[in-house]
N, C-alpha and C positions, 0 to 999 in steps of 0.2 A: 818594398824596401824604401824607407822613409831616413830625414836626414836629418843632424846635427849641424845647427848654422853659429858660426862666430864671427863677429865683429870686432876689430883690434883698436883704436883709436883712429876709426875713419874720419875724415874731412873729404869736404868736396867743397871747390872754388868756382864760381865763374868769376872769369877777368881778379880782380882782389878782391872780389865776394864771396866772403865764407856762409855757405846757409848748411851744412851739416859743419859741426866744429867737435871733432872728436868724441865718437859716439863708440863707446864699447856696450856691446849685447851677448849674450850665450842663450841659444834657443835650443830645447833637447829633442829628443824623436821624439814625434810624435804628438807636442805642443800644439795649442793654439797661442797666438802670440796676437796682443792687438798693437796696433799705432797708434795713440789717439793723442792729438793735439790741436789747436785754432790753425786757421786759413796761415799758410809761411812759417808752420813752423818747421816743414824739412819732413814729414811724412813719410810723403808721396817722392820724393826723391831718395831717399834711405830705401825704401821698396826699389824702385830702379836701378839703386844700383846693387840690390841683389840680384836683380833678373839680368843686370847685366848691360840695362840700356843707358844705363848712365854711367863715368866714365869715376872712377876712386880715386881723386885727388893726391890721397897720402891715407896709410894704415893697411890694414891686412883684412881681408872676405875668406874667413875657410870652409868649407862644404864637407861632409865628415873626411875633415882634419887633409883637405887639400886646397890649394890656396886657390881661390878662383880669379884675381883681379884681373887679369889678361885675358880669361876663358872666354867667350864668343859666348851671346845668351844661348843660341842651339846646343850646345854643349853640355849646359849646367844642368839638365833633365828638370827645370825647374816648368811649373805651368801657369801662369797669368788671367786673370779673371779681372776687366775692367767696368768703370761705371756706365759704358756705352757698351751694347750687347753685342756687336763687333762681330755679327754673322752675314754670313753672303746671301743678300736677301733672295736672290734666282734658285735658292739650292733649297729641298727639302730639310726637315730637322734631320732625318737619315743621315744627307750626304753632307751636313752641315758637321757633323760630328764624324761624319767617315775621312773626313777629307785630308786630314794630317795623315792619318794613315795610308792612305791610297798615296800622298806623297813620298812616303818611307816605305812603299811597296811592299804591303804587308798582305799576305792571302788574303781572298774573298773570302773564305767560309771564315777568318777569326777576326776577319772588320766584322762580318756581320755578329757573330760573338760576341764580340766587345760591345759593340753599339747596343745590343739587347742588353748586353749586361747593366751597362750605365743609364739607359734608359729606365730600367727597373729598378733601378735607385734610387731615379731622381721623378721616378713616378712619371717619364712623358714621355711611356709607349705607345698610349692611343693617338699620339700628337706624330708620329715616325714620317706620316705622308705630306704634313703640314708644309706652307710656306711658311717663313719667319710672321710676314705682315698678319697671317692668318692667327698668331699666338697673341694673349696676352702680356704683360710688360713680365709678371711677375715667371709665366712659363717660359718667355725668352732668357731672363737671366737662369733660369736652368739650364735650359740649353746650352751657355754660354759655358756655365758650370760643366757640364757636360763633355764639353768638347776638351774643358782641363785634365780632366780625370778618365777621360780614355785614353790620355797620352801614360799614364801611369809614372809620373813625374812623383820625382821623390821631395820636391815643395813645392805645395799650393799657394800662391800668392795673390791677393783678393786686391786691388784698387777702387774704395768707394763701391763695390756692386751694387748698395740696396740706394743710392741717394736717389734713383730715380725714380721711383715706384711710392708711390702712397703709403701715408703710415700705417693702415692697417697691414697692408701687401707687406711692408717691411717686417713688421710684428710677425707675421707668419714666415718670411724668409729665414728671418734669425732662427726660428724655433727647427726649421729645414738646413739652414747650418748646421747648429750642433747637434742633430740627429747624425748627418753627414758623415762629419770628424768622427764622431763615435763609431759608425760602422767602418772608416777605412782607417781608423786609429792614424790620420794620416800628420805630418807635418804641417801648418797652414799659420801663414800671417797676412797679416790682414788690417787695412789701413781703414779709419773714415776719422770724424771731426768729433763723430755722434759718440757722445762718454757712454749714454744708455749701450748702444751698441757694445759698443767696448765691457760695460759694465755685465752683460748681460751674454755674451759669446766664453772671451777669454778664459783662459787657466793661465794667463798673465800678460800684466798690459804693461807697457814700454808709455811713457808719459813727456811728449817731445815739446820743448817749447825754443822758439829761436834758433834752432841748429843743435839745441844739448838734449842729454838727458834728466827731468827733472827726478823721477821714478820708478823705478822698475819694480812693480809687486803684484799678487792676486785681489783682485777689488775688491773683497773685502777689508785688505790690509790698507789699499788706497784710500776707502773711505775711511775707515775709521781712525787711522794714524799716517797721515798727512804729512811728508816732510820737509815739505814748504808752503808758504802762501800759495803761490801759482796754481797747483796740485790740491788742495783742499779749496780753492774756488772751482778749480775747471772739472772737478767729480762731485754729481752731486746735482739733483734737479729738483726744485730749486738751490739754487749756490748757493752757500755757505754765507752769512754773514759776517760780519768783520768790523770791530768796535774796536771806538778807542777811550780811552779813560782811563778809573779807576772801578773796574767794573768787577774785578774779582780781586780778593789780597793777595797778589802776586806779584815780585817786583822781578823786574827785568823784561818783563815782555812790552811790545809797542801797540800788538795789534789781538785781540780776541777774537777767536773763528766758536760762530755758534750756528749749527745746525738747526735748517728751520722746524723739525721735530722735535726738537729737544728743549724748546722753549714752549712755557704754559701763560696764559693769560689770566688774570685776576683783575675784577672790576675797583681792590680796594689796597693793594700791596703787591709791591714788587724790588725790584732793583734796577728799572727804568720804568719812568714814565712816560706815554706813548699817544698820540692822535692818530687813530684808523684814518687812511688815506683812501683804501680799496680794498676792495676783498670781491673773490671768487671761489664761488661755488663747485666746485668739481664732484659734488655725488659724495663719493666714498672719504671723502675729506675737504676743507676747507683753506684757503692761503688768505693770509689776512697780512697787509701792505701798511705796515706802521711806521709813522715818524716819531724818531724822540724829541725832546726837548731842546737839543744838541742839534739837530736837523739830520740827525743820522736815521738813513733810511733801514729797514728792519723786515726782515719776511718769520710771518710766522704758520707752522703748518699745522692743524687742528683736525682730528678725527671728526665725522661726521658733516651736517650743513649747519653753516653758520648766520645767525640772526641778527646779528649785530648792524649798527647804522655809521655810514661814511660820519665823521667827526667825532664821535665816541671817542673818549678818555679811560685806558686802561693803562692797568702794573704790566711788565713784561719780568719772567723768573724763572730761571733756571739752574740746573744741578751744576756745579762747577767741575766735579768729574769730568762732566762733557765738554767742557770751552777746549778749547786747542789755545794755544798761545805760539807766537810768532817776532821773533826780532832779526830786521834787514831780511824778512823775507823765508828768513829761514823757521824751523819748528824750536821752538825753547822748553 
């Protein structure tokens, strides 16, 4: 039994400091929902005080359709999953995973049930004897995982899990995520910084900056139609760039967002002219670090390896279908 989460125009204050500033959400069963926004913008705290550890200032938390703001987190059947693996190091992965239950005096034979069960989920049966130190980083956040999902908690709630682990380790956890969510169709949200993450989990991502909400869409709606600046820099690896001028015949906008694949290079015509500053090699395509004329700095992203030499002089041009346009911030 999975849940339906609402957000009402929540705030949260410390002292006269607003860092969540009225944030309405609707999450449905069965969702993944991500967080993603820079270091302060209200996250990691908006997760809290769904789990209940932090205290709702002002607005309404409902849980299918009952209000939680006063609920005690043991209450909310909700389950937490942090960036620190947050296991009892003396205890086997067994009783690391048995232990809420033996708390809630639940029979031997359906701890050990359970525990089989979610082991074979999350693939670390052969690991049931192990101490924690005896795991790798990436099989302890399973385990951590593990210990959420035997509570049979009708929200899954992720704080940052993967920031610890190496990017390949990560690349693989994701992909063991949303294996996950698929087999327990379960409710989960899920907080980190990392847009990839975000970009590459969710079936929809909440886009927080400062205490608000900038956007709430499926990423591919995020990237392609952007409904502010903020939001079309902060998705998107390489960022988005952002010109000013008379760069396309378009009047009322201030700032032009062009994506660094959507620009082409030409040695002899363009719509800026440009000085290669850097470029890198990455294999399967190339990023090429150009200034214009104007001192405006320019990423451009090119299929294949690129041969070109630091000081070279090229066109920069592109389709104008693709610019995004922006005034005070907003999409025009």
């Amino acid at each position: 039994m999975f849940a339906e989460i609402k957000l009402e125009s929540i705030y949260k204050y410390y002292d006269e400091v607003g860092v969540i500033k009225g944030v309405d959400i609707e999450i449905h069963d069965g969702e993944f929902v991500v967080f993603v926004g820079p270091s302060g913008s209200g996250k990691s705290t908006l997760l809290r005080m769904i789990a209940g550890l932090e205290d709702i200032s002002s607005g309404l938390l409902m849980i299918d359709g009952e209000e939680m703001n006063d609920v005690p987190p043991s209450k909310r059947e909700l389950a937490m999953v942090f960036q620190s693996y947050a296991l009892y190091p003396h205890m086997t992965v067994f009783d690391n995973l048995a232990f809420g239950l033996k708390i809630s005096k639940v029979e031997k034979h359906e701890i050990k049930d359970r525990v089989n069960k979610v082991a074979e989920v999350l693939q670390i049966h052969d690991y049931l004897d192990r101490l924690p130190k005896q795991l790798s980083g990436g099989q302890r956040q399973r385990v951590a995982i593990g210990r959420a999902i035997i509570r049979e908690p009708k929200v899954f709630l992720f704080d940052e899990p993967l920031s610890n682990l190496d990017s390949a380790l990560r690349s693989d956890m994701r992909v063991e995520l949303s294996e996950l969510h698929e087999k327990l169709n379960a409710t989960m949200i899920y907080v980190t910084h990392d847009q990839i993450e975000a970009m590459t989990l969710a079936d929809k991502i909440v886009v927080l900056n400062n205490g608000l909400v900038e956007q709430i869409d499926t990423p591919t709606e995020l990237y392609n139609h952007p409904k502010t600046e903020f939001v079309a820099g902060f998705i998107g690896s390489p960022t988005m760039n952002f010109l000013r001028g008379d760069i396309v015949d378009q009047s009322g906008a201030e700032v032009y967002g062009v994506r660094p694949e959507h620009i082409t290079l030409s040695p002899t015509k363009g719509k800026i002219k440009c000085t290669l500053r850097h470029l890198e090699n990455l294999g399967a395509d190339t990023l090429y670090y150009m200034q214009s004329e104007d001192y405006q700095k320019i990423t451009v992203r090119v299929e294949g390896m690129g041969s070109h030499k630091k000081g070279e002089v090229m066109f920069l041009d592109f389709d104008e279908a693709n610019v995004h346009m922006f005034k005070d911030g907003k999409r025009v």
